[in-house]
Legacy VTK file of the C-alpha trace (Angstrom):
# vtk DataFile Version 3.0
C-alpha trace
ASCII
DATASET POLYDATA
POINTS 429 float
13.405 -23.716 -2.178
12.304 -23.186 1.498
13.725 -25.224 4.445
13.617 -23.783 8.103
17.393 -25.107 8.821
16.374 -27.019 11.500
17.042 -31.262 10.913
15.609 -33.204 13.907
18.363 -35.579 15.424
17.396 -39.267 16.119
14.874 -39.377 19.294
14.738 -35.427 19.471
12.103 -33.249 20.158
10.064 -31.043 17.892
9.215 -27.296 18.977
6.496 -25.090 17.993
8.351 -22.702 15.601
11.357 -24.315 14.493
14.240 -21.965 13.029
17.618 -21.257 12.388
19.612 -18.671 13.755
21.289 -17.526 10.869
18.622 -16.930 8.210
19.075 -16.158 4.686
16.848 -15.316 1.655
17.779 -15.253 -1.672
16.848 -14.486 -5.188
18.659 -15.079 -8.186
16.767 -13.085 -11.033
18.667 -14.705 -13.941
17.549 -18.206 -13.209
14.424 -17.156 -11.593
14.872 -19.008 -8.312
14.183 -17.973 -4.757
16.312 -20.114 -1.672
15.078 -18.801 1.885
16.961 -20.828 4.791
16.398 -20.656 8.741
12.971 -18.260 8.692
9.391 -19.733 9.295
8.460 -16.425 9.234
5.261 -15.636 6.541
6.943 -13.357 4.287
9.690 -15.730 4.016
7.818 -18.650 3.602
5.237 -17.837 1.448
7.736 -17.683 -1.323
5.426 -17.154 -4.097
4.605 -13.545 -2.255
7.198 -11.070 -2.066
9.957 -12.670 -3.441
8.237 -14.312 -6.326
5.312 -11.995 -7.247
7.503 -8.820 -6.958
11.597 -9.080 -6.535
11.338 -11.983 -9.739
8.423 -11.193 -11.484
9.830 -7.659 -11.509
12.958 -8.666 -13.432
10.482 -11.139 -15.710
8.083 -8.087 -16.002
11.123 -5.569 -17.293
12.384 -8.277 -19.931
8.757 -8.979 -21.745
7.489 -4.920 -21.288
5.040 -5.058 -18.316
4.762 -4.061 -14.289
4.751 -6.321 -11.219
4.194 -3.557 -9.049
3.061 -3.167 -4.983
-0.143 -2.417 -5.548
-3.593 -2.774 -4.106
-6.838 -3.124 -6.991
-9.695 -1.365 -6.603
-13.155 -1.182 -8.578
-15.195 1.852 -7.779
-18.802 1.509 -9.297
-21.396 4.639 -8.978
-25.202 4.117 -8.668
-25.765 4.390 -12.466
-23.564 1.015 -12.363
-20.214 2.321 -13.992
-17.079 -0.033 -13.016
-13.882 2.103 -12.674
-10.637 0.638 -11.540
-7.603 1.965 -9.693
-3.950 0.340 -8.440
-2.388 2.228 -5.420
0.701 1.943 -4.246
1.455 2.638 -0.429
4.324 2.032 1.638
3.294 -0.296 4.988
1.504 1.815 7.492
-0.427 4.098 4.994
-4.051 2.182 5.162
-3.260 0.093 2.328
-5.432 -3.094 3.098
-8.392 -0.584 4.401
-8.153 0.988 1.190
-8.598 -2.094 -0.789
-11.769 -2.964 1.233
-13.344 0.385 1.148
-16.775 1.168 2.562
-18.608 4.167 1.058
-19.666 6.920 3.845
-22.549 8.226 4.468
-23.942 10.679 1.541
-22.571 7.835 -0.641
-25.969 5.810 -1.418
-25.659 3.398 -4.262
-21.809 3.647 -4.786
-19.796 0.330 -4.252
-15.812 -0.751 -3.749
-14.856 -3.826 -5.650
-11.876 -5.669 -4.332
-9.841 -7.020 -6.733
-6.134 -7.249 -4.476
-4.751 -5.735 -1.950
-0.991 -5.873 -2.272
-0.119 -7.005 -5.790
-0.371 -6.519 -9.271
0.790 -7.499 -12.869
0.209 -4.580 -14.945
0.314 -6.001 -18.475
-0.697 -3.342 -22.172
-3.479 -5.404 -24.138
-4.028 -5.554 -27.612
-5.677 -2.374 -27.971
-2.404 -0.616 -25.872
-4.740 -0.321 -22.582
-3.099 -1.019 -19.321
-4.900 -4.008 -17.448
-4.097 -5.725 -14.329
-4.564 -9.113 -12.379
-3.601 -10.165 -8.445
-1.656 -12.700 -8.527
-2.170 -13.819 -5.198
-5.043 -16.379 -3.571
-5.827 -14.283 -0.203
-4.792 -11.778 2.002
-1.841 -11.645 4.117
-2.408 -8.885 6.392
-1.200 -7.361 9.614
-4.013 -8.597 12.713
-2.953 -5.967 15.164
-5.610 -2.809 14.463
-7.556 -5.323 12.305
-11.380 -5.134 13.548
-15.609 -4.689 12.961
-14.613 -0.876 13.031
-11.573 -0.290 11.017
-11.677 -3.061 8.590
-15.249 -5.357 8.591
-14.754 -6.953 5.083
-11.656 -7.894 6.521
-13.201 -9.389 9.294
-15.811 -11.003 7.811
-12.993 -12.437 5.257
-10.580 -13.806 7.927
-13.455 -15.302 10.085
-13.333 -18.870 8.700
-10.458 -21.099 6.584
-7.663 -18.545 7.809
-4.165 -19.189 9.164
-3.424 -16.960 12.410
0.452 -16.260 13.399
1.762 -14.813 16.521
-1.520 -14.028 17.534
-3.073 -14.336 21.303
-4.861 -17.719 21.786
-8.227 -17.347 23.902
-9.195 -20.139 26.545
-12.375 -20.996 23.952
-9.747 -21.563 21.550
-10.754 -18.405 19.282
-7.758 -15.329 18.745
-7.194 -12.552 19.832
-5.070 -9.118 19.009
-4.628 -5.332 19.994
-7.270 -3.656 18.911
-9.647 -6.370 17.500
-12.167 -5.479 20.487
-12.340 -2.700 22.874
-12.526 -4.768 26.218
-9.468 -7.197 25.868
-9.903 -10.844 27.388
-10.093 -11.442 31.241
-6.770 -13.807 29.967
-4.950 -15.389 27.339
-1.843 -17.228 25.870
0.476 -14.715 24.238
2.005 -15.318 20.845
5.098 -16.750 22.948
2.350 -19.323 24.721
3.034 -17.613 28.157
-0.192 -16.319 29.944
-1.151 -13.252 29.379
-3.756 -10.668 31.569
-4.498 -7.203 31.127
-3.216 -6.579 34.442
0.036 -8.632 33.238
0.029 -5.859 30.484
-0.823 -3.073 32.907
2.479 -3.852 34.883
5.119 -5.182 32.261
3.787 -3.475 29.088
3.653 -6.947 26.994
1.637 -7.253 24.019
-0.833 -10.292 24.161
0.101 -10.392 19.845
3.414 -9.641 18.169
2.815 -6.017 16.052
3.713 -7.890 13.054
1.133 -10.929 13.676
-0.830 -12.294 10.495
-3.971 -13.245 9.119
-3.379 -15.173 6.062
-6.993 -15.414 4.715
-8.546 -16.662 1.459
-9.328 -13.757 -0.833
-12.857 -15.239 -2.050
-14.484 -14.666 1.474
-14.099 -11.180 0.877
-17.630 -9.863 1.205
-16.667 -7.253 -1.482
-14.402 -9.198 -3.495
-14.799 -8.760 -8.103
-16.385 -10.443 -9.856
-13.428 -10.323 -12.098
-11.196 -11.285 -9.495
-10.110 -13.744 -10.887
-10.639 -12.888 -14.820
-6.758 -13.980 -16.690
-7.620 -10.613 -18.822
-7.385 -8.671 -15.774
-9.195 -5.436 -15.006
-8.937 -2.112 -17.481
-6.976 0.425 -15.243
-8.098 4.191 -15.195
-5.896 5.675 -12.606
-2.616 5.246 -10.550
-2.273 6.167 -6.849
0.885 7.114 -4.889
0.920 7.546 -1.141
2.983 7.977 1.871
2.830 9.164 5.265
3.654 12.990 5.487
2.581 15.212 8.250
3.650 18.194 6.096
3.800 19.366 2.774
2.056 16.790 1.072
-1.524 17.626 0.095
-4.295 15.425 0.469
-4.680 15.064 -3.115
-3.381 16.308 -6.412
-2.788 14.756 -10.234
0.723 14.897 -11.813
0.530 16.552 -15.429
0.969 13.589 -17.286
2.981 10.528 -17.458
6.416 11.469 -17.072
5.723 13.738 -14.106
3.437 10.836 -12.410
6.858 8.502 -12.863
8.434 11.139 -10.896
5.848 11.690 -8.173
5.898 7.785 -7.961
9.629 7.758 -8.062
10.132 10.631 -5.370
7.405 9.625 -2.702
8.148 8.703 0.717
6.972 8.248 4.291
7.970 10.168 7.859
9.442 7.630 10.227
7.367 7.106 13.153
10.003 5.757 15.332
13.074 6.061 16.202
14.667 2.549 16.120
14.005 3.050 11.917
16.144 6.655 11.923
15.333 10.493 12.798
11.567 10.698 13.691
10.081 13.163 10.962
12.443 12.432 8.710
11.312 11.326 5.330
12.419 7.531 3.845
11.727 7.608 0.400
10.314 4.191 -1.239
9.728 5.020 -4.683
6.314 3.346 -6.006
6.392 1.496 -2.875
8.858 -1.163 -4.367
12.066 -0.342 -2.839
12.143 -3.628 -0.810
10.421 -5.292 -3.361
11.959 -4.354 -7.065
14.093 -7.391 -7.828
17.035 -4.814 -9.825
18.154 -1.431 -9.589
15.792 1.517 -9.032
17.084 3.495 -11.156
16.717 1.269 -14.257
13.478 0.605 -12.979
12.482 4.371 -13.330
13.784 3.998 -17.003
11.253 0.854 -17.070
8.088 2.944 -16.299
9.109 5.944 -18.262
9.676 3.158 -21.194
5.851 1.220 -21.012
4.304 4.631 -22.044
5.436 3.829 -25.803
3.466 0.635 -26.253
0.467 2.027 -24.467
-2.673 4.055 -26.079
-3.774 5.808 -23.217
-2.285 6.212 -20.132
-3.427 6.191 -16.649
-3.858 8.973 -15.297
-1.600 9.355 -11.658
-2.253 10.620 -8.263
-0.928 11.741 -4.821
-2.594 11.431 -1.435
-1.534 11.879 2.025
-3.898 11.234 4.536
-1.852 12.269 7.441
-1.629 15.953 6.864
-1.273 17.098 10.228
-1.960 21.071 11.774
0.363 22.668 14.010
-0.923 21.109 17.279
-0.330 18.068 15.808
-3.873 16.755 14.775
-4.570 14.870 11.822
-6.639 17.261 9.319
-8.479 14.734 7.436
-10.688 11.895 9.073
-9.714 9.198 6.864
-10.825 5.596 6.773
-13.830 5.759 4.787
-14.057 9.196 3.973
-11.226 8.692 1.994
-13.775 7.716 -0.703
-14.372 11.401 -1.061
-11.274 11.720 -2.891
-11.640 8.861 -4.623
-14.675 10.201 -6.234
-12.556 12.938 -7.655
-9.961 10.816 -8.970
-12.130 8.716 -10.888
-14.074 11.520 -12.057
-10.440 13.217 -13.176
-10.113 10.060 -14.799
-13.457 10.122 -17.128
-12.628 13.981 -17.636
-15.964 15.013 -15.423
-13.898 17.020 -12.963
-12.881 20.516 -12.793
-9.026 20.779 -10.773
-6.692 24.043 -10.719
-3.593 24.126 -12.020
-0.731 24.326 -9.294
3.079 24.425 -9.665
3.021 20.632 -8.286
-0.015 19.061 -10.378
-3.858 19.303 -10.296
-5.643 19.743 -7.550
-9.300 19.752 -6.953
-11.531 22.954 -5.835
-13.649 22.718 -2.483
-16.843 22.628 -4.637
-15.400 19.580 -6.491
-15.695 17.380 -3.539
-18.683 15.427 -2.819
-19.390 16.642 1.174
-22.492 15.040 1.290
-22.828 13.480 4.702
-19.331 15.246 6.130
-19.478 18.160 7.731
-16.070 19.805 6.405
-15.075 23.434 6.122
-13.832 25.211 3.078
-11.319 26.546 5.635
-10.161 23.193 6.667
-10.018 21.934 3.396
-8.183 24.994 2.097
-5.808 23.830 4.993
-5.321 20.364 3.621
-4.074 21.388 0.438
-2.325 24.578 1.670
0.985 24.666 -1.396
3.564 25.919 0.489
6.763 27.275 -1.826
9.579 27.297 0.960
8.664 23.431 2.285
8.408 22.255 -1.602
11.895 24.019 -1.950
12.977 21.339 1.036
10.793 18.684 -0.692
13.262 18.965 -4.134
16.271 19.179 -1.682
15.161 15.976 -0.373
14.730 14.264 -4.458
18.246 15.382 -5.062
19.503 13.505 -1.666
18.064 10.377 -2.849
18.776 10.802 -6.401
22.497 10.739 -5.363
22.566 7.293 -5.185
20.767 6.278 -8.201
23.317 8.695 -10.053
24.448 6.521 -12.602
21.741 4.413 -13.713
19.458 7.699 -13.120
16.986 8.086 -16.449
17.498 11.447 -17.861
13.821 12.063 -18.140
14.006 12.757 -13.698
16.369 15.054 -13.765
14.345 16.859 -16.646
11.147 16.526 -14.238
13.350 17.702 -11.771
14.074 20.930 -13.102
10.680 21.261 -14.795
9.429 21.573 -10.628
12.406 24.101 -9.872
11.237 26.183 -12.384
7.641 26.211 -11.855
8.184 26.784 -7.798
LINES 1 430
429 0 1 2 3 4 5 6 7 8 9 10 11 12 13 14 15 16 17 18 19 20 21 22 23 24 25 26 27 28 29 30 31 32 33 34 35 36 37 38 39 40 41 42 43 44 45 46 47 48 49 50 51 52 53 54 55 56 57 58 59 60 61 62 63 64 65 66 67 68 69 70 71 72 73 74 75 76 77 78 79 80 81 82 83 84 85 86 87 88 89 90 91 92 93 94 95 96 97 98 99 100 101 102 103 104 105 106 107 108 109 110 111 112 113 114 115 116 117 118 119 120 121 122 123 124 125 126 127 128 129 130 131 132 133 134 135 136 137 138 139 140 141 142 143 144 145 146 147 148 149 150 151 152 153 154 155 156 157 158 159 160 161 162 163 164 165 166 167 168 169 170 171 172 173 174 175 176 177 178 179 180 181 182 183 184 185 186 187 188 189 190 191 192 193 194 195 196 197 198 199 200 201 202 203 204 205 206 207 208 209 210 211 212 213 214 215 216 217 218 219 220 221 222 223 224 225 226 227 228 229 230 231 232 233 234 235 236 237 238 239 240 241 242 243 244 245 246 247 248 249 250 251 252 253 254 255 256 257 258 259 260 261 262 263 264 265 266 267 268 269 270 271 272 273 274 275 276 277 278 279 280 281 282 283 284 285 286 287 288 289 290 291 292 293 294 295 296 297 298 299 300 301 302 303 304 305 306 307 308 309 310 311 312 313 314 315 316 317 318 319 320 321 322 323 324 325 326 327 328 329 330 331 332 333 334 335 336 337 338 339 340 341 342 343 344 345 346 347 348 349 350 351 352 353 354 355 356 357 358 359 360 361 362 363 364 365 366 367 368 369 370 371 372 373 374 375 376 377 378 379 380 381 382 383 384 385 386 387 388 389 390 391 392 393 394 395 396 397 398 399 400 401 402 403 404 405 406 407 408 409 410 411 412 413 414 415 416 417 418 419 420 421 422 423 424 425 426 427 428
């Protein structure tokens, strides 16, 4: 149930965004319903998103043995035409919706990304015990600011017709506009609050022509690179799982967890430095387990329990991954180039995945050698690279400080098997 709170009295006028002040949203898991009052806002309308796909499904998911999880669906196919998929699960502002629509660098000839979703998934075992997964949704529902031809073109391409636009900047040709869609901004606009808005006007008062948060809500079939088997009720077989956050330290840029009860724990432990200070200490890491700690509709901790659980009514499992793209050296750089490159280590992953990859053993997981990289088209240093996944002991001894912190308030609903992962790490560090 969805109303906006805001009744029209006899004879009075409408407004553009109509809204109450006090907003609620609701979700009742044991009669499955979802009541949002006083917010037009996407996320809150769009009820079959968040709240349905992921805080209910998640509770329908745990009582019939499968995953609604935050996660984007991949399909990576190399030139001989082999189809591999992969789910990853980011926090927001990790690249998640860039990742989903992938464009192989150069030195990649003949390799192809396959969107499936971007955001969701339903993770269901088939007959055979296999893990396969659908998107549940219809489109894409993705942040505009940042959003252009250089950092995203599928999405571009995919929001350029049939789309809904919110909080945007309106153009006097009627088209939109947002930070970062073009490098020279319009000569002037109407904000996302309808006011005018110049670059000059920006120059002097700092306002944004679009709200950070502002929307495309696009159909997910004008996807230039959308599956085939988008759309398949079987769903996709699923190889590999991907955790990420945000972590200017410790984190390397890639590494495999030792099995399936270690990847539950790298999933369950991950996190993101905040970036500003309004959301706490800058540098300080939030942890959002799997990505779902907005999302799970019931308590994390019997939600680790959950995932630890599934692996008894699979046959093979997944295997899982770590990357952090945001490794950062001590001047404050990034150390990896990202955006498209990232299909570097993708390439290993999947290749992990089919067992065609060498990796070392480390006291935190798997992690590849220089020469298992595909560099073609990248000119990248051993040195760097060596950088990049540079283990260090003392911040890891910080990093299982940190588990413990968070941990603390799962306590009591806290599956054994983490604290036995737990200690497993302690001892190998």
């Amino acid at each position: 149930m969805h109303s906006v709170g805001a009744p029209l009295s006899p004879g009075q006028q409408d407004v553009p965004w109509p809204c109450n002040n006090e907003k609620y949203i609701v979700h009742f898991p044991e009669t499955r319903e979802i009541w949002s009052f006083g917010s037009g806002y996407g996320g809150n309308a769009l009820l079959g998103k968040k709240c349905f796909a992921l805080r209910i499904a998640s509770n329908i998911a745990r009582d019939e043995g499968w995953m609604a999880e935050h996660m984007l669906i991949v399909g990576v196919e190399n030139p001989q035409g082999e189809k591999t998929y992969v789910t990853a699960a980011f926090p927001s502002a990790c690249g998640k919706t860039n990742f989903a629509m992938l464009i192989p660098p150069a030195g990649f000839d003949g390799w192809k990304v396959w969107t499936v979703g971007d955001d969701i998934a339903w993770i269901k075992p088939d007959e055979n015990g296999r893990l396969h997964a659908i998107n549940p949704e219809a489109g894409f529902f993705g942040v505009a600011p940042g959003t252009s031809a250089k950092t995203n073109p599928n999405a571009m391409v995919a929001l350029s017709k049939n789309s809904i636009f919110t909080n945007v900047a309106l153009t006097p040709a009627g088209g939109v506009w947002w930070e970062g869609m073009t490098d020279e901004p319009p000569a002037e606009c109407l904000d996302w609050q309808g006011k005018k808005w110049t670059p000059q006007i920006a120059k002097e008062t700092g306002a944004k022509a679009a709200h950070p948060n502002a929307r495309f809500t696009a159909p997910a079939s004008q996807c230039p690179t959308i599956d085939p088997a988008w759309e398949d009720p079987n769903g996709v077989p699923i190889s590999a799982i991907i955790f990420g956050g945000r972590r200017a330290t410790t984190m390397p840029l890639v590494y495999q967890a030792f099995n399936w009860s270690s990847g539950v724990y790298m999933g369950a432990t991950m996190g993101s430095e905040m970036t500003a200070a309004a959301a706490g200490t800058i540098g300080k890491v939030r942890r959002d387990p799997m990505a779902m700690l907005p999302f799970c509709g019931y308590h994390m901790g019997d939600y680790f329990r959950h995932w630890i659980r599934m692996q008894r009514s699979l046959s093979e499992t997944p295997r899982i991954f770590n990357v952090n793209w945001f490794r950062k050296n001590e001047k404050g750089e990034f150390l990896w180039p990202g955006f498209s490159e990232n299909m570097r280590v993708l390439k290993w992953i999947v290749d992990r995945a089919h067992g065609r990859a060498l990796a070392r053993e480390t006291p935190i997981g798997w992690m590849p050698h220089y020469e298992d990289i595909e560099w073609r088209g990248l000119d990248f240093s051993k040195e760097e690279f060596e950088q990049l996944q540079a283990f260090d002991r003392a911040a890891w001894r910080d990093e299982v400080l940190g588990h413990e912190e968070f941990f603390i308030h799962l306590h009591d609903r806290l599956p054994p098997e983490a604290i036995y992962e737990r200690e497993l790490l302690i001892c190998r560090l």
